[in-house]
N, C-alpha and C positions, 0 to 999 in steps of 0.2 A: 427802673430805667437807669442807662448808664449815664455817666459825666460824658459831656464829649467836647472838649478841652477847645477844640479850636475853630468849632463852627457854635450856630445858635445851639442850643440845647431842643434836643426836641420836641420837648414840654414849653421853648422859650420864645416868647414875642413881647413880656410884660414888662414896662419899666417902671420904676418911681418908689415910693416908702410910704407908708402910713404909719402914723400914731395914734394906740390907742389907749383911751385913758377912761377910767370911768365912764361909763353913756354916753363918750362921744369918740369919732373919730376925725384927726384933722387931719388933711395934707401935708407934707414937707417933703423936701428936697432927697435928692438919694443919697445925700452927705450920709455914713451912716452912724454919725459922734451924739444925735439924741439928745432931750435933755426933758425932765420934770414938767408937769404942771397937774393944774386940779388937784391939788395936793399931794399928789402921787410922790414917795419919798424917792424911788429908786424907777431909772428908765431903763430898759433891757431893748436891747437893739438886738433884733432876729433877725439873719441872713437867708431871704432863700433865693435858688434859681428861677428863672422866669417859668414857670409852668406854660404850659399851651394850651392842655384841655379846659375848654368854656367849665366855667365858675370856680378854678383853683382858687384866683386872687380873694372872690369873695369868701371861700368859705373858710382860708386862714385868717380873712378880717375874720370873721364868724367867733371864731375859736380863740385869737386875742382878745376880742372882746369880751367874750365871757369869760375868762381870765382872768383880766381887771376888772371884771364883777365882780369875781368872788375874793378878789386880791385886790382892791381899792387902793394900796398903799404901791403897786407895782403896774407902771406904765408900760406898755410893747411897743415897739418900734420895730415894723415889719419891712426890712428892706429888700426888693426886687432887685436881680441882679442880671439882667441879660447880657447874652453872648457868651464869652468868655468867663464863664461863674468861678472857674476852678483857680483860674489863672490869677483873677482878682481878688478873691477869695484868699491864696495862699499869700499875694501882695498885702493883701492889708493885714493879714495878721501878723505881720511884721511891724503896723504903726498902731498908735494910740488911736487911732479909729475902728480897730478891730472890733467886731459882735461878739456878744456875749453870748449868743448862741447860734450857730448855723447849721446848715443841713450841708451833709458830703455822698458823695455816692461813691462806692466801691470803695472803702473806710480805708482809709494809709495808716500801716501799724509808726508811723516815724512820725505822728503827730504824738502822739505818746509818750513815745520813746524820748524826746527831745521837750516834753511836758508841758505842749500845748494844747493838751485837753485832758479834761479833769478827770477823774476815774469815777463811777457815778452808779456803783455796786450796791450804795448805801441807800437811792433812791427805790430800785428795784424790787424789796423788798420780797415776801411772797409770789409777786406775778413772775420771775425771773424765771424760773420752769413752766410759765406758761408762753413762752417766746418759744418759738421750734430751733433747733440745736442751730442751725446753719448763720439761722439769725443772729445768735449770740456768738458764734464760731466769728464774725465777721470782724466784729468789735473790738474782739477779744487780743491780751495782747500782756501775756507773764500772767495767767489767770487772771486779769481784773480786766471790769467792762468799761471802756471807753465810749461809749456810746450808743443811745438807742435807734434799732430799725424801726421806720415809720410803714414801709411798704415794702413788701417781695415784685420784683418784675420778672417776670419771666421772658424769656426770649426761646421761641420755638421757629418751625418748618412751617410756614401756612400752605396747601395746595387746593386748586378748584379741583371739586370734585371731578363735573360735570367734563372738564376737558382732558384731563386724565383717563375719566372711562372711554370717552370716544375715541381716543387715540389706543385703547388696549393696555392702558399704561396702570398695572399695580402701584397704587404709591409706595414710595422705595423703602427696603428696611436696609438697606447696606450703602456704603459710598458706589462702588460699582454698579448698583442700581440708581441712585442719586444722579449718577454721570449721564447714562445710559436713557434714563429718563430726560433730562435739561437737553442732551442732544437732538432725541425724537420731537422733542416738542418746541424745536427751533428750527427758522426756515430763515429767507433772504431779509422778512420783513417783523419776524418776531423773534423773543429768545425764550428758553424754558425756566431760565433763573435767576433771582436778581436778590443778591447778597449785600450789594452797596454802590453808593456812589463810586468808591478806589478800586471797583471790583476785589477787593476780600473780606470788608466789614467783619465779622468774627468768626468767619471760617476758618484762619487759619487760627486759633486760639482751639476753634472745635477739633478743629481736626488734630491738632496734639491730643488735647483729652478725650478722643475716640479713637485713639489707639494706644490708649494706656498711658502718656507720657503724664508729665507737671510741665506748667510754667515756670514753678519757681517749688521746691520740695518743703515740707514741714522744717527742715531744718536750715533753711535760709539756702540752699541753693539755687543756682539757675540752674532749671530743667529743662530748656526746652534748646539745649546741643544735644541731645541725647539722640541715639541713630531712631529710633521708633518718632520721635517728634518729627525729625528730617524726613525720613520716610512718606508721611503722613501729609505733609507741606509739600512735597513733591507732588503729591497723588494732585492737589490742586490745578496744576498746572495743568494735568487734562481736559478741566472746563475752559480754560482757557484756550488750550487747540482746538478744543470741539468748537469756538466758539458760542458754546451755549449761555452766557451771562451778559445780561440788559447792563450796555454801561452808559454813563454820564445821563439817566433819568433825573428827574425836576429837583427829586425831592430824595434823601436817604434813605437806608433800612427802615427806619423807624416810622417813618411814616406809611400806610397800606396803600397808598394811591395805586403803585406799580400794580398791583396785585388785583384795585378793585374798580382799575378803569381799563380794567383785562389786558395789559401790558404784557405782563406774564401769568401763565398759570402755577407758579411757586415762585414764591419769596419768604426770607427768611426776617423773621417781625417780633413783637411783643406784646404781651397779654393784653399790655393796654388800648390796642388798635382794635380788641375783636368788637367795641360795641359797634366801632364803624362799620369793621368788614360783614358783621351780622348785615347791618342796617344795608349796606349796597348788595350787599350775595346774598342774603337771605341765607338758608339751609348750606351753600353749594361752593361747602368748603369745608377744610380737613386741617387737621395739627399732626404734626411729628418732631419726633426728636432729629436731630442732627445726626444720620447714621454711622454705627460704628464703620470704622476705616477698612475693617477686613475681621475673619474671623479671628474671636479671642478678645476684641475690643467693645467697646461698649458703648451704647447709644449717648448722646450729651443735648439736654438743654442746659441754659445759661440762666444763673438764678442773681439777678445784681438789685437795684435799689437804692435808697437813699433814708441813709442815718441822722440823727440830729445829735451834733455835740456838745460840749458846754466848754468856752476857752478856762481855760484855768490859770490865762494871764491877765485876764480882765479884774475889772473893780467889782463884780454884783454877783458873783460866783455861788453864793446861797441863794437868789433870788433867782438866778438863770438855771439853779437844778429844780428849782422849788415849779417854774414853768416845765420847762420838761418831766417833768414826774407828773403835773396836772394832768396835761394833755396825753402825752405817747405812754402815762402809764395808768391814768386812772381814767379818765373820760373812754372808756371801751365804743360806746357806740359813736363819739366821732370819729374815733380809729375806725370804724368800721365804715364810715360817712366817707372819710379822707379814700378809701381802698375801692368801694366803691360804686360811688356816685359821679364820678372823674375819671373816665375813660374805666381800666378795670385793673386789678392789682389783688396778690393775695394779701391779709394782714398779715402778720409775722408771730402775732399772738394764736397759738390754736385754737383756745377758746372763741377768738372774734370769728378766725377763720371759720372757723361751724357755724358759725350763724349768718355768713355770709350768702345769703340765699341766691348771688348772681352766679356763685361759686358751685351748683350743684347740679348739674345739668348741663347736657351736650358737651361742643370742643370745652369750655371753660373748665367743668367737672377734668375734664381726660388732659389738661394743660396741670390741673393743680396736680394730679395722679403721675403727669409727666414727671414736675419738677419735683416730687417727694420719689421717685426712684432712679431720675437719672440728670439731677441738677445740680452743675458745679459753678461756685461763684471763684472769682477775680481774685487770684493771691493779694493779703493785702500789703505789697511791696512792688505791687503790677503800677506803678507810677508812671508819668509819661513819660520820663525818661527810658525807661525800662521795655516799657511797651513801645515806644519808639525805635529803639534797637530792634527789639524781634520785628515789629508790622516792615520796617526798613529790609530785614533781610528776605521777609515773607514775600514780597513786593518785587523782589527782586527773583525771586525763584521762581514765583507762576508765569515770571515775562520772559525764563530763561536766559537769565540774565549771570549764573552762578550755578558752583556746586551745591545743592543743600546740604548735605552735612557739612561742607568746611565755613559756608554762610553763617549755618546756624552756630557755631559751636564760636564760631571770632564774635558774635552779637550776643551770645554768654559770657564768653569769657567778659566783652566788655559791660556788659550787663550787672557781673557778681559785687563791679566793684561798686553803682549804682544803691542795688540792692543791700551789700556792706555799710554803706554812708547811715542806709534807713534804720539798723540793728542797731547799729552803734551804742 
C-alpha cells in the first residue's frame, strides 16, 4: 500500500504508542521520546502508520514483544501514527524526538542521500538474494541498501465478472477497450469505473507507464514531458467525456466498497482488498492489469509497499538494526504472518512468498503472476512534491483545461529542479 500524504492512510484509524518491555506491555502517550524501564538498557521507539485491517495493531504488539523476549536488554516503543504519517514523520525527524526505526512507503532516495537513514547491507547478510530484485531495487540507492521491504502491495483492475458477461462485454486488454467498456456499462444512474475519489487516482501514472514512458528516468530525469506520456494522459480525458467514472464515492480507491456494494462493476484496488471482495462476490470477479495505452505498449500493475528504516541520526542505531534484522530478516514466518493474515500482501522474500498458501490459487495466484511480469513501482524521487506537479497538470488535462504536452513538459521542467534538490 501506498503513503497517501494528505488523507487517513488507508490502512489508518489507529492512534496511541505502546511499550514493550520484557512480559509486559504498558500504555503511553504518543509522545514518541520513550524511555527504559524493567531494566531494559536501551528504548527503541518504532514508527508506524495507523493500519486499518482488524488485528495489525495487535500483531506488531505480538512481534515487539517477542523481541524484548529474546532481547531483555532492548525496550520497543511502538508508536501509531494516524492521518498524515508522511508529513509527521518527515517533521519529526528533523527533532530530537525522531524514531529510531520507522516504516516509509514508496522509499525516497534523498533520505540517504542527505544521511538520514543508515545503510543496513551488513544486516542482510545471506537472505539478501532471497528478497525479489524490485524489492531491493526500491531501497537501493549508489548500490547500498537503505532499507528493508516488509510487504509487496500490488494495485490491479478488479472487474465483476457476472455484469460484464451480461452486457457482452470482454474484459478489456487495451485502453480503447478499457474506454469502451466504462462507457457501456454506464447509464443516468450508474457508472462503469471508479479510479478515485479526484477522479484519477493512478491512472494517470499508468497510463504513462503503458505507453512506454518513465516518471522520472534511471538517470534522474523527469520523464513524464515526454510526447508518449502526454499522449497517453490525454487518452484519459475520454472517460471523462464519456462520462463513465463514479465520482465523489464515500470512500477512495483503496477501499473495495465501490465495487462490492455493486456501485461499479470495475475499479481499480489492491491486493489487499480481495479477502473482502472474496468474502462479498464470492467467485464473481476478475483482476487485470491496467491496459497498455495502444499497440507497442505494455500492460501495468502498480507494485508499492512499505519499508522499515533505521534513522542513522538517532542514539541506539545498533540496537534499532539489531530489531530490524530480527524481525524483517530472520523471523520468516511472521513475515509471512505480517503478508498474510491482514488483509493480503505478497512477502518480498521469495522464499516466504512460496509458502504463502493464500498466494496460490484463483485472482490472487494470477495478481502475484501479474505483478512478476507487468509491475512497476514509484521512482523513488516520486515525492509529493514532485507528484504534485504532475497529478496538478494531469487534473488539469482530463477537465480540458490545457494543452497536454505544453502542461506536461512546464510540470517537468519544474519538476527536475525538485527531483535535483533529492540527488544532490
Amino acid at each position: 500500500m501506498s503513503a497517501r500524504s494528505s488523507k487517513l492512510s488507508r490502512r489508518g484509524f489507529l492512534g496511541g504508542s505502546i511499550l514493550f518491555v520484557a512480559g509486559a506491555a504498558v500504555g503511553c502517550s504518543t509522545d514518541p521520546t520513550g524511555g527504559g524501564s524493567s531494566g531494559a538498557k536501551t528504548t527503541l521507539n518504532v514508527w508506524s502508520h495507523a493500519y486499518g485491517e482488524a488485528g495489525t495493531q495487535q500483531a506488531l504488539t505480538r512481534y515487539a514483544t517477542a523481541f524484548t523476549k529474546a532481547n531483555p536488554d532492548i525496550a520497543v516503543k511502538v508508536t501509531w501514527t494516524p492521518g498524515d504519517y508522511s508529513g509527521k514523520l518527515y517533521a519529526t525527524l528533523l527533532t530530537d524526538a525522531a524514531p529510531d526505526v520507522f516504516e516509509i512507503g514508496d522509499f525516497s532516495e534523498s533520505l540517504a542521500r542527505r544521511g538520514q537513514v543508515a545503510p543496513l547491507d551488513d544486516i542482510y547478510g545471506s537472505a539478501k538474494s532471497d528478497f525479489n530484485p524490485g524489492a531491493r531495487d526500491m531501497v537501493t540507492v549508489d548500490g547500498k541498501l537503505y532499507g528493508v521491504k516488509t510487504l509487496d502491495d500490488v494495485m490491479m483492475l478488479y472487474f465483476r465478472k457476472s455484469v460484464l458477461s451480461k452486457a457482452g462485454i470482454t474484459p478489456p486488454d487495451s485502453f480503447d477497450a478499457l474506454a469502451d467498456a466504462a462507457k457501456a456499462l454506464s447509464s443516468k444512474k450508474t457508472k462503469g469505473l471508479f479510479v478515485g475519489q479526484d477522479s484519477l487516482g493512478d491512472s494517470a501514472i499508468l497510463s504513462v507507464f503503458s505507453n512506454g514512458g518513465d516518471l522520472v528516468t534511471d538517470d534522474g530525469k523527469a520523464g513524464f514531458g515526454s510526447p508518449q506520456a502526454a499522449e497517453a494522459v490525454a487518452g484519459l480525458k475520454r472517460l471523462h467525456d464519456d462520462r463513465s467514472l463514479l465520482l465523489g464515492f464515500t470512500t477512495d480507491w483503496w477501499d473495495p466498497a465501490a465495487l462490492t456494494q455493486n456501485v461499479v462493476p470495475m475499479q481499480w484496488g489492491g491486493l489487499w482488498s480481495m479477502p473482502a471482495i472474496k468474502t462479498a462476490l464470492g467467485d464473481d470477479f476478475g483482476v487485470l492489469p491496467w491496459p497498455a495505452f495502444k499497440p507497442g505498449g505494455k500492460p501495468v500493475v502498480r507494485v508499492g509497499g512499505w519499508s522499515t528504516c533505521v534513522n542513522a541520526k538517532g542514539k541506539n542505531v545498533e540496537a534499532a538494526k539489531k530489531f530490524v534484522q530480527w524481525l524483517w530478516i530472520q523471523q520468516t514466518d511472521l513475515q509471512k504472518d505480517w503478508s498474510q493474515s491482514y488483509g493480503l500482501h505478497i512477502p518480498p522474500r521469495t522464499s516466504v512468498a512460496a509458502t504463502a498458501d493464500k498466494l496460490t490459487q484463483g485472482p490472487a495466484k494470477e495478481t502475484v503472476e501479474l505483478a512478476a511480469k507487468y509491475g512497476r513501482n514509484n521512482p523513488s524521487t516520486w515525492n509529493t512534491a514532485v507528484s504534485s506537479l504532475f497529478t496538478a497538470a494531469a487534473a488539469k488535462i482530463v477537465s480540458g483545461k490545457g494543452d497536454a504536452e505544453r502542461l506536461l513538459a512546464d510540470a517537468a521542467k519544474k519538476a527536475q529542479g525538485e527531483i535535483d534538490k533529492q540527488r544532490a
